[in-house]
C-alpha positions in Angstrom: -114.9 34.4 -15.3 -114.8 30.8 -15.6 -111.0 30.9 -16.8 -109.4 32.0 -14.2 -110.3 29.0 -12.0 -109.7 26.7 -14.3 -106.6 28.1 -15.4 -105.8 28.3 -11.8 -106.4 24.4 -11.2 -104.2 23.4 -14.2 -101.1 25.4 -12.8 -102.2 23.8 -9.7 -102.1 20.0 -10.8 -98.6 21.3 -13.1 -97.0 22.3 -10.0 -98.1 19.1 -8.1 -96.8 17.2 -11.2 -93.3 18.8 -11.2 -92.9 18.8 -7.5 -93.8 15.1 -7.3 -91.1 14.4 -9.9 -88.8 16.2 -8.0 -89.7 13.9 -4.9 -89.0 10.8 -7.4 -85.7 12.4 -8.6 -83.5 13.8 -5.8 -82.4 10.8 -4.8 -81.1 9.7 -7.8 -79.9 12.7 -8.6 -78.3 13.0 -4.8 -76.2 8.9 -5.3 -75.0 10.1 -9.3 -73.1 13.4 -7.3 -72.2 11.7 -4.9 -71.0 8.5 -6.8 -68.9 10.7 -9.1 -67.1 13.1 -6.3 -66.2 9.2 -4.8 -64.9 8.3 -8.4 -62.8 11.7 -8.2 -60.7 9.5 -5.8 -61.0 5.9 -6.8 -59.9 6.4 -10.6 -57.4 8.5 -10.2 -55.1 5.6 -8.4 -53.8 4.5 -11.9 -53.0 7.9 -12.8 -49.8 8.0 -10.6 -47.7 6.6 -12.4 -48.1 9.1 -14.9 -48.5 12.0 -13.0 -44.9 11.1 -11.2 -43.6 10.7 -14.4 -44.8 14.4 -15.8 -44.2 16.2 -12.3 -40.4 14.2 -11.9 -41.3 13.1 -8.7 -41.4 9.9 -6.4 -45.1 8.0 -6.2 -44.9 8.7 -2.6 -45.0 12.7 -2.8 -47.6 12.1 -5.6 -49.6 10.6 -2.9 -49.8 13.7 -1.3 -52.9 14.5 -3.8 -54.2 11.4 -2.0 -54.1 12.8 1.2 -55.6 16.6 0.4 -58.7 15.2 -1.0 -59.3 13.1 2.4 -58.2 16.4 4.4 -60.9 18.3 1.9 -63.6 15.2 2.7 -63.0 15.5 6.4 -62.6 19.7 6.7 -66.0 20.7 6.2 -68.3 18.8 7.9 -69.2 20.9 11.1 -69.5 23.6 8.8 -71.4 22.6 6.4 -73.8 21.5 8.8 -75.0 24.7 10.4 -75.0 26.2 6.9 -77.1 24.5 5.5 -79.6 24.7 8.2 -79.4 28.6 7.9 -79.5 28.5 4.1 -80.4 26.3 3.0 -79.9 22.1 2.0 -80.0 22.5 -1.9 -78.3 26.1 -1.6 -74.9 24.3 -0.4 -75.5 21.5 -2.6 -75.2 23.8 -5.9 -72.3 25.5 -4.2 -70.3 22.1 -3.7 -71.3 21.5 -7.3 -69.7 24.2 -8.8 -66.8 24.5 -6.2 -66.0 20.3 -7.3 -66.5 21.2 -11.5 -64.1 23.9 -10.7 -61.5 22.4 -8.7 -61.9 19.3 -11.2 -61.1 22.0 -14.2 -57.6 23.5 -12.2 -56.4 19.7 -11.7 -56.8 19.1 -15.1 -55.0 22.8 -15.8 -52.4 22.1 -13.0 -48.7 22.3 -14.1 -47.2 21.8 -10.6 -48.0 19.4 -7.7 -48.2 22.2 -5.5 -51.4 23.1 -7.7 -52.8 19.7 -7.8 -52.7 19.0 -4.5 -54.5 21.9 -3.3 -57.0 21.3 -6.5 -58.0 17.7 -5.0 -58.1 19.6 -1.5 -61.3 21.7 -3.0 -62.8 18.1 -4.9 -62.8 16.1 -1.2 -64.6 19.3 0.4 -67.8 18.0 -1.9 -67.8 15.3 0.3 -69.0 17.2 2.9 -72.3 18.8 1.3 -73.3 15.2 0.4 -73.2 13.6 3.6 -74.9 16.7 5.4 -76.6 18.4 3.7 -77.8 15.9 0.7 -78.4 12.8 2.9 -80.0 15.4 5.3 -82.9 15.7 3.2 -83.5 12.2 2.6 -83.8 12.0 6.7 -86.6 15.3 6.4 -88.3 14.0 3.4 -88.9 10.6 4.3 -90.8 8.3 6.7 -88.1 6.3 9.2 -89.0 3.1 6.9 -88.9 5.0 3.4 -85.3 6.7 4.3 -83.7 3.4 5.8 -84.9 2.0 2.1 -83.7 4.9 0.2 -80.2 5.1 2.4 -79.6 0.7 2.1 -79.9 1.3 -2.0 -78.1 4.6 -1.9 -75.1 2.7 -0.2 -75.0 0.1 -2.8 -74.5 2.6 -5.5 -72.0 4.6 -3.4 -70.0 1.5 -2.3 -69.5 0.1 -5.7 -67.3 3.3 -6.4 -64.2 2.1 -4.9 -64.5 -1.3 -6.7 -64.6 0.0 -9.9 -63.4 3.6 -9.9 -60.1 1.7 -10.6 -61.1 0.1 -13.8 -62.7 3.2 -14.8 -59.8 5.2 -14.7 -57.4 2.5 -15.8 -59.9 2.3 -19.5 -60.2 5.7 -19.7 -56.0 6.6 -19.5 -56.2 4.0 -22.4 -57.2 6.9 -24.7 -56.4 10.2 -22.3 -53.9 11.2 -20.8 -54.2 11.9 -16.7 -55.9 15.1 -16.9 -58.6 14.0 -19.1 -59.8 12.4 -16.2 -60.7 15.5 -14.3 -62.1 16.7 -17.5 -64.4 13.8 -17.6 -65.4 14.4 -14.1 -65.4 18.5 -14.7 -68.1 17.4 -17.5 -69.9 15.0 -15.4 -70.4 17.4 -12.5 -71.7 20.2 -14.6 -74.8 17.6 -15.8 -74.9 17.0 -12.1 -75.6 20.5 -11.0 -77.9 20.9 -14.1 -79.8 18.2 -12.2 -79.1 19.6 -9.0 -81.2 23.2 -10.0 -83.6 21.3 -11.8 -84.7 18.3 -9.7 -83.6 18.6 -6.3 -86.1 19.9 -3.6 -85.5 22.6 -0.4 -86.7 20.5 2.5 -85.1 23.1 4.7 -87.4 26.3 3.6 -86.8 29.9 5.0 -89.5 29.9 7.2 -88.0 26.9 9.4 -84.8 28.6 9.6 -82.9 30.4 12.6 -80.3 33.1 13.1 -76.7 32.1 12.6 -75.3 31.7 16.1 -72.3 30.3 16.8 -73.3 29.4 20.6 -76.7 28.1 19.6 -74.5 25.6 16.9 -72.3 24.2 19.8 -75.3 24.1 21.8 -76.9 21.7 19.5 -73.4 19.7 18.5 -73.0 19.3 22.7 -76.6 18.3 23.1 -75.7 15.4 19.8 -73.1 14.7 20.8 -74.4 13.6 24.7 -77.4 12.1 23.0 -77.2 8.4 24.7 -79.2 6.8 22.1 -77.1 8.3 19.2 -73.7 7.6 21.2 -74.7 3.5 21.4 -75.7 3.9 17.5 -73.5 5.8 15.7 -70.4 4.7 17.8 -71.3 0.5 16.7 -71.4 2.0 13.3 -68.6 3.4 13.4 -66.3 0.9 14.5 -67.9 -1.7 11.7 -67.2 0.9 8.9 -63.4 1.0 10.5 -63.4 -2.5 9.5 -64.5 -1.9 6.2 -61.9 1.1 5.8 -59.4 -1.3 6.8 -60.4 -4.0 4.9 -59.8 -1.4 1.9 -56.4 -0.5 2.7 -55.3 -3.7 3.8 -56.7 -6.3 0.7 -54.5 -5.1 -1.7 -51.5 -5.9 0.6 -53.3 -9.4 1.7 -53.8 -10.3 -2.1 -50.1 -9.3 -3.1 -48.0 -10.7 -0.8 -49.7 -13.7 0.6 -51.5 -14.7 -2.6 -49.4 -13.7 -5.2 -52.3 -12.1 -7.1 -52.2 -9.1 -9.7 -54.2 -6.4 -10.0 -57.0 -8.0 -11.5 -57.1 -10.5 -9.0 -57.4 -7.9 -6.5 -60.0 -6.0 -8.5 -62.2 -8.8 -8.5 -61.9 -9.8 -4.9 -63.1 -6.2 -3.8 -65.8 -6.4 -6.5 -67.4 -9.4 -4.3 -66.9 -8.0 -1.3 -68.7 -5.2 -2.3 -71.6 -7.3 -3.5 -72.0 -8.5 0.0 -72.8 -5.2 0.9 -75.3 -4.4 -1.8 -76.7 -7.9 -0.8 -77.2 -6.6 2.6 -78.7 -3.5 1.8 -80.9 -5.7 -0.2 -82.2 -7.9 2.5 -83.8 -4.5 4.4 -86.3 -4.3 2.1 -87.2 -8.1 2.6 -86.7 -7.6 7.0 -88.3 -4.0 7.0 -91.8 -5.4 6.7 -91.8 -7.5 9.7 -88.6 -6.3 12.1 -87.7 -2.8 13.9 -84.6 -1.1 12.5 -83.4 -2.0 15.8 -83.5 -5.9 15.3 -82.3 -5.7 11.6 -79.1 -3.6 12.9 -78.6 -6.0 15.8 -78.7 -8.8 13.4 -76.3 -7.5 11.0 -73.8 -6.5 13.8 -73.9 -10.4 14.8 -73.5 -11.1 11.0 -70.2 -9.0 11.3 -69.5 -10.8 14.4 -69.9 -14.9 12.7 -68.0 -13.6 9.8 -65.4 -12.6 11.8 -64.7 -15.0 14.2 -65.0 -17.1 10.9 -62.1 -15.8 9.8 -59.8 -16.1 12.4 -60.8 -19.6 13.3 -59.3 -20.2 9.3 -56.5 -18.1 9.6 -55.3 -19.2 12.7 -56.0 -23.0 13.1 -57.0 -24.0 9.2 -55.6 -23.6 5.6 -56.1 -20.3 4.8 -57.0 -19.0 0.9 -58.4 -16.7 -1.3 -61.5 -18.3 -1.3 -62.0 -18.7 2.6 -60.9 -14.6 2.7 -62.9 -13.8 0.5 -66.1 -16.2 1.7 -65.6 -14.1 5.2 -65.1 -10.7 4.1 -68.9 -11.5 1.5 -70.1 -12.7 4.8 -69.2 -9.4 7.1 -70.4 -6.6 4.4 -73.5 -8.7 4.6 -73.9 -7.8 8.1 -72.5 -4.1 7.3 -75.2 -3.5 4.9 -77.5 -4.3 7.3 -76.7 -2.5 10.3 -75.5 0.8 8.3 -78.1 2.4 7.3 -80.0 1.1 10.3 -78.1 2.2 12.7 -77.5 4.9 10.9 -81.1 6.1 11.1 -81.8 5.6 14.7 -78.9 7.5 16.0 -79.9 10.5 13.5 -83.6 10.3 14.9 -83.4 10.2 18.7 -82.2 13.9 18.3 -84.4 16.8 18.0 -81.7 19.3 17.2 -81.3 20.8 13.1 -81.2 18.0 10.9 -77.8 19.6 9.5 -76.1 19.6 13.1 -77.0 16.1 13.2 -75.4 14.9 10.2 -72.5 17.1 10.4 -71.7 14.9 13.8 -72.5 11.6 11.8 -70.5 12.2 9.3 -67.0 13.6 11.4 -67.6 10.5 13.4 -67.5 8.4 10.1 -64.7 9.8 8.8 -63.0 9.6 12.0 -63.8 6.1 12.1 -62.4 5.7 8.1 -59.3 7.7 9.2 -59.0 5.0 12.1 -59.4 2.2 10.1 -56.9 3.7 7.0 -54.5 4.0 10.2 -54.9 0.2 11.8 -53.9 -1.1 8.6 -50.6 0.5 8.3 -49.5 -1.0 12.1 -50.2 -4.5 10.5 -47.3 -6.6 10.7 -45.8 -9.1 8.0 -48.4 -11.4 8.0 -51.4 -8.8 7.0 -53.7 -11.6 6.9 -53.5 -12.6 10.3 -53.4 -9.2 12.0 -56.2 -7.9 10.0 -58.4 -11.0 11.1 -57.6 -10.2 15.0 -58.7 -6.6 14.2 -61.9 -7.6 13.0 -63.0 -9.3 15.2 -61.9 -6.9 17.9 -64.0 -4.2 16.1 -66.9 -6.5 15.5 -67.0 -7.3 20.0 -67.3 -3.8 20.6 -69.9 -2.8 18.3 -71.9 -5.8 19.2 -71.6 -5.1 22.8 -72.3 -1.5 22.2 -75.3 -2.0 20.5 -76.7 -4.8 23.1 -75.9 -2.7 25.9 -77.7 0.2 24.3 -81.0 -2.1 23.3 -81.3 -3.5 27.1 -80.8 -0.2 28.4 -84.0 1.0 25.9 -85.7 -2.2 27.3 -85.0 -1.2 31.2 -86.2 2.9 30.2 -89.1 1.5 28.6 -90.0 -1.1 31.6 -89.6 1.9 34.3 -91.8 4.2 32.0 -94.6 2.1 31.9 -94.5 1.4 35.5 -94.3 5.0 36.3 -97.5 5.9 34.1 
C-alpha cells in the first residue's frame, strides 16, 4: 500500500527530469539541424569543379543544383505551416529529417545531373520545417524575453554557416571525393533525427489542434498578412536581411576584382562580417534587461543606417579599402543582429492566428527578401563596390523609416486609448 504512491512520485519526479531536459535540449538540438541543412549549401561550393568535371559539363549548368536547393528552401513554407499546426511541430520536423538524410544519400548515389539537381531540390525543402515549424516552438515555449535570447544566439550559430561551410567542404574534398560530402551530411542528419525523437518536445499537442481547412488557412494567412503591426516589422526586417543577402553575393565580386584578393582573403573578410553579427546578437542579452525589443530593434536599424551612410561617404568621396569595407560591413551586421531577432519577435506576436501560419508568412517574406537581395546584386555595374554601397543605404532608409513610422503610430494608438478609457 505504501508502494504504489511512492512508486508513483518517483515516475513522477523522472518524467519531470526528462521533460526538463528536453526543455534545455531542443534548442540545441533545433540550431545543429538547422546549421547542417545550411552547410548542405555552403560546402558544397568547392565541389563544382569536380562535379563539372565528372558530369562533362560547364560550371554554369552545374549551378543549376545551386538553384533547386533555393527553389526546395523557398517551396514549402506555406505548407509547412498549416501542417504542422494540424499535426504536429516535431511530427514535420522528423519527416524533414528523414526526407534531407534521404535526399543527402541519392546526391551522393547520383550518376546524372538530372538526378542531382532534383536530389538538392528535396535537401532545400528542410529548410522549410526549420523556420516554421522548429523556430515555431521556440515562439510557444518561451517567454517574449527568453525567445528573443534563444533566437539572437540561435542566429549566431546559423549565420556562421555560410562563412565557413566553404572551408569545410574545401578540407573535407582533401580526402573525399564530392559525394562523400553528402555522405557526411547523410550521417550527420541521421544523429540529428536521433536527437530530434529523443529530445525535442510537441509544443503543438492534439488537443490544441483544428480541422484541416483550406479556407480557414487563407483566413489566417489574410488576417497575417494585414496585421499592421507585423507589416511595419517584418517588412524593416526584411529589407535589412536583403542587404545582408546581397552583401553575400556581391563580396566575393567586391574582393576579386577591386582588391585583387584570393579566396582566402575573401574567406576571411566574410568571417568578420559574420562576427558582427554574432556581436550583435550578443549585445541583446546586455540591452534586454533594461530596453523594450522595440527600442533595441530601432537601435540596430539606425546602426544599419550609420554603417551605411559610412560607407558611401568612403566610397564616394574618400580612399576606399579592404579595411574601410570591411570596418562598415562589421558595423551594419552589428545593427542586423540587433534588430533581427527583435523585430523578428514583435511582428510574430501581434498576431493571434496558429503559430505555424505565422511563421510560414515570416519565413516566404524572408526568403523573398533573400531572393531580392541574390537579384540586386547581379544588376550591379562594374564598379560593385560603389553600387552595392548606394543599395545599402537605400535599403537601410526604408527600413528605418518603416520602423519609425510603425513605433509613432503605436505611440498615437496608445495616446487615443488611454484617453478613450
Amino acid at each position: 500500500m505504501v508502494l504504489t504512491p511512492t512508486l508513483s512520485i518517483w515516475t513522477g519526479l523522472i518524467m519531470n527530469v526528462e521533460k526538463s531536459r528536453s526543455i534545455a535540449l531542443y534548442p540545441i538540438v533545433l540550431v545543429i539541424f538547422e546549421v547542417i541543412v545550411y552547410l548542405s549549401n555552403d560546402m558544397y561550393f568547392p565541389a563544382l569543379p569536380q562535379i563539372s568535371a565528372e558530369f562533362s559539363v560547364s560550371i554554369s549548368s552545374v549551378q543549376i543544383t545551386l538553384t533547386a536547393w533555393f527553389l526546395g528552401a523557398a517551396s514549402l513554407n506555406l505548407v509547412v505551416g498549416f501542417i504542422s499546426d494540424y499535426f504536429g511541430r516535431k511530427t514535420v520536423l522528423i519527416l524533414s529529417a528523414i526526407i534531407f538524410m534521404l535526399s543527402s544519400v541519392m546526391c551522393s548515389l547520383s550518376g546524372t545531373l538530372t538526378n542531382l539537381a532534383l536530389s538538392r531540390f528535396f535537401q532545400g525543402t528542410a529548410v522549410a520545417s526549420i523556420a516554421v515549424a522548429g523556430w515555431a516552438t521556440v515562439h510557444e515555449l518561451m517567454s517574449e524575453d527568453d525567445a528573443v535570447r534563444v533566437i539572437s544566439w540561435m542566429s549566431s550559430f546559423t549565420v556562421i554557416a555560410p562563412a565557413f561551410g566553404p572551408l569545410v567542404g574545401a578540407g573535407l574534398l582533401l580526402i573525399l571525393p564530392w559525394q562523400g560530402l553528402f555522405s557526411v551530411l547523410a550521417l550527420a542528419s541521421a544523429l540529428a533525427l536521433v536527437a530530434i525523437v529523443v529530445y525535442f518536445p510537441e509544443s503543438n499537442p492534439k488537443e490544441k489542434r483544428r480541422t484541416v481547412s483550406v479556407h480557414l488557412v487563407l483566413v489566417d494567412y489574410w488576417n497575417i498578412l494585414t496585421n499592421k503591426t507585423f507589416q511595419n516589422n517584418i517588412i524593416s526586417l526584411s529589407f535589412v536581411f536583403s542587404g545582408t543577402l546581397a552583401w553575400l553575393a556581391a563580396c566575393p565580386f567586391i574582393i576579386a576584382q577591386e582588391f585583387n584578393g584570393g579566396p582566402l582573403t575573401i574567406g576571411m573578410v566574410m568571417l568578420g562580417v559574420f562576427v558582427g553579427f554574432v556581436v550583435g546578437s550578443i549585445l541583446i542579452e546586455k540591452l534586454i534587461v533594461k530596453h523594450s525589443t522595440q527600442i533595441i530593434s530601432i537601435i540596430g536599424l539606425i546602426v544599419c543606417l550609420i554603417a551605411s551612410i559610412a560607407l558611401v561617404i568612403f566610397n564616394t568621396y574618400l580612399t576606399f579599402n579592404l579595411a574601410l569595407l570591411t570596418a562598415c560591413m562589421f558595423i551594419f551586421s552589428v545593427g542586423n543582429g540587433l534588430s533581427y531577432s527583435t523585430l523578428q519577435k514583435q511582428g510574430i506576436e501581434s498576431c493571434k492566428e496558429p503559430m505555424g501560419a505565422r511563421m510560414a508568412i515570416f519565413s516566404t517574406m524572408i526568403a523573398l527578401s533573400a531572393a531580392f537581395g541574390s537579384f540586386m546584386s547581379t544588376r550591379m555595374n562594374e564598379s560593385v563596390s560603389v553600387s552595392f554601397s548606394y543599395f545599402l543605404i537605400q535599403i537601410s532608409v526604408i527600413a528605418v523609416f518603416i520602423k519609425i513610422i510603425g513605433f509613432l503610430l503605436s505611440i498615437n494608438r496608445t495616446l487615443r486609448f488611454r484617453t478613450t478609457s
